[in-house]
N, C-alpha and C positions, 0 to 999 in steps of 0.2 A: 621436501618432506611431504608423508600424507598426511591428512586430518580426513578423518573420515563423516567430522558430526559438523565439520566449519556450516555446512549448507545439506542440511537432508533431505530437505521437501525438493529440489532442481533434479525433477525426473527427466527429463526431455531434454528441454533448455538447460544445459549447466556451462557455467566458466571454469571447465577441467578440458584438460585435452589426455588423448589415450597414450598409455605405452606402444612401446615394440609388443610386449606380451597380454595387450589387449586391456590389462586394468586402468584404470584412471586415478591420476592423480593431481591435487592442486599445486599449483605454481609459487614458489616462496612468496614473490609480490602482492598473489593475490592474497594467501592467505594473511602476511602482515594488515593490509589495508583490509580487512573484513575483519579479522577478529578484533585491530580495535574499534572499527563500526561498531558492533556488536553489543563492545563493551558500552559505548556511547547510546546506543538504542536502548540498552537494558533502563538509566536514566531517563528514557521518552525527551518529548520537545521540551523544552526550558519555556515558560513564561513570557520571558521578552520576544523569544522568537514567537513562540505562538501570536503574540500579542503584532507584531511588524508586519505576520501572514496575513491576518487579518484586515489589517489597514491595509495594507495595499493590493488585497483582494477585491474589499471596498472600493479602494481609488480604481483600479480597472473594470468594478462594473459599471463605475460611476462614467466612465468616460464611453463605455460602450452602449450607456441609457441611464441618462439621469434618472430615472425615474424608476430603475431596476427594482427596487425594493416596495414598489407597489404591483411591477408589474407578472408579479403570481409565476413566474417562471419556475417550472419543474425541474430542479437542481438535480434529485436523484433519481430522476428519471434519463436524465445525464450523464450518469455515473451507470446506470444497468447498459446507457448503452455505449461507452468509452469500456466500461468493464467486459461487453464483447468485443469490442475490439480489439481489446488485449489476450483476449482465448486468440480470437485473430490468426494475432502474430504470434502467440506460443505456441501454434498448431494441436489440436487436438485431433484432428479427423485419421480415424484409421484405415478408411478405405482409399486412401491420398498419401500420397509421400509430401512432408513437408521441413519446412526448417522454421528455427525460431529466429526473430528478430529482435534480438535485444534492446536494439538502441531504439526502435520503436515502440516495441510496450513500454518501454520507461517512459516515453512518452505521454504513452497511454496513462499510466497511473499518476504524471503530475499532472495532470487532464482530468483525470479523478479528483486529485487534490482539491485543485481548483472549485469543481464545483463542490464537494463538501465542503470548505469553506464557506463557497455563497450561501449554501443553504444553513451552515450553523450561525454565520452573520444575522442571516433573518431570524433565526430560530432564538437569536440572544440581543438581537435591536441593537440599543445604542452600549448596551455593558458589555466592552470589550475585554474589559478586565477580567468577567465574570467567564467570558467564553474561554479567552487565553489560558486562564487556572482550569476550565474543564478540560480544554485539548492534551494541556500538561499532565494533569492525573489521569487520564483514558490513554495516553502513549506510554508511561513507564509501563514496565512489568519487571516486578524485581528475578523472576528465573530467565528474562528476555523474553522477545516479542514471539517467540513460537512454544511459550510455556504457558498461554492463555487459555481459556473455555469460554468459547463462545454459546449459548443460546440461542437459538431460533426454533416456532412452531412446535416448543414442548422437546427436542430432542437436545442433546449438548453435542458440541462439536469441538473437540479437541485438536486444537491448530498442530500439535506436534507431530501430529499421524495425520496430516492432509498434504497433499501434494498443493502446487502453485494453483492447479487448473481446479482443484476444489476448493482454494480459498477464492479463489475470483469468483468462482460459481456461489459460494454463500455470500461474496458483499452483491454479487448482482441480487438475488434471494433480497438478501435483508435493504436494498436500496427499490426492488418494487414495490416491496411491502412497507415503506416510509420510512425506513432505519436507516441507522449507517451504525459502524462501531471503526473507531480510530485505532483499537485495537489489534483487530482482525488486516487492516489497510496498512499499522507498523509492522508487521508481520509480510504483510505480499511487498515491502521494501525490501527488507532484509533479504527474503527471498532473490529479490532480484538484484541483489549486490547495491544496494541504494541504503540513503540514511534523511535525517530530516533535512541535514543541510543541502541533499541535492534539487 
């Protein structure tokens, strides 16, 4: 069957393969397994999970520098530059022929995760509770994660009319400029056939 709205923003990069007569369509599998993602995204992270990220994003900084939470480490400056390296592997360059790498930008973005995490850890100290209930209410979106409007620099940006390579381009934007939105990041999941639990 086709579905034409399952995934809009996968200009370049998509998991459709072509016809004999050149159109593309999605694959029954994939589509079952996305649209109930989808359905499950619209819900954002649940609480407890938010809450289990955390801790043991904690516990892995802890092991990699006890003393991580003093030592001023620039999280999103982490995420500007894991968020290039997922333009990277989705190719953008037009003067080059390139392909996309799926299973490497996914990479890329639980790499992203990652450090959002540590930098909302800091940003919320010992109240895990308080960060978990934030992560949960900044991932719902009751139309889904590509029916958002993001803010930045005075202008609005409307996730449903941006392709993949311009939402990675505004979280890199809004993670130089000391931000992040959970929002805009459930939305480059979706995009890329992922959900909270991957």
């Amino acid at each position: 069957p086709r579905v034409a709205s399952a995934a809009p923003n996968l200009r370049k990069c998509q998991s459709i393969s072509p016809r004999a007569d050149g159109e593309r369509h999605y694959g029954a599998a994939w589509v079952q397994k996305n649209l109930l993602r989808r359905v499950m995204e619209y819900a954002g992270l649940d609480e407890v999970q938010a809450q289990a990220m955390l801790v043991l994003q904690d516990s892995m900084n802890t092991r990699i520098d006890p003393q991580w939470r003093d030592a001023n480490f620039a999280f999103l400056r982490a995420v500007v530059v894991e968020g290039a390296e997922a333009l990277e592997h989705h190719g953008w360059k037009w003067w080059k022929a390139q392909s996309c790498d799926w299973p490497q930008l996914r990479l890329e973005l639980v790499d992203i995760w990652h450090f959002v995490l540590s930098h909302l850890r800091l940003q919320f100290g010992d109240r895990i509770e308080d960060a978990a209930l934030y992560l949960s209410r900044q991932s719902a979106s009751p139309g889904g994660p590509h029916e958002r409007v993001e803010a930045f620099d005075g202008h609005e940006y409307h996730l449903h009319e941006m392709s993949f390579v311009d939402k990675l381009e505004l979280m890199i934007g809004l993670a130089a400029a000391g931000r992040h939105s959970v929002g805009l990041f459930a939305s480059l999941l979706a995009d890329a056939g992922m959900g909270w639990d991957d």
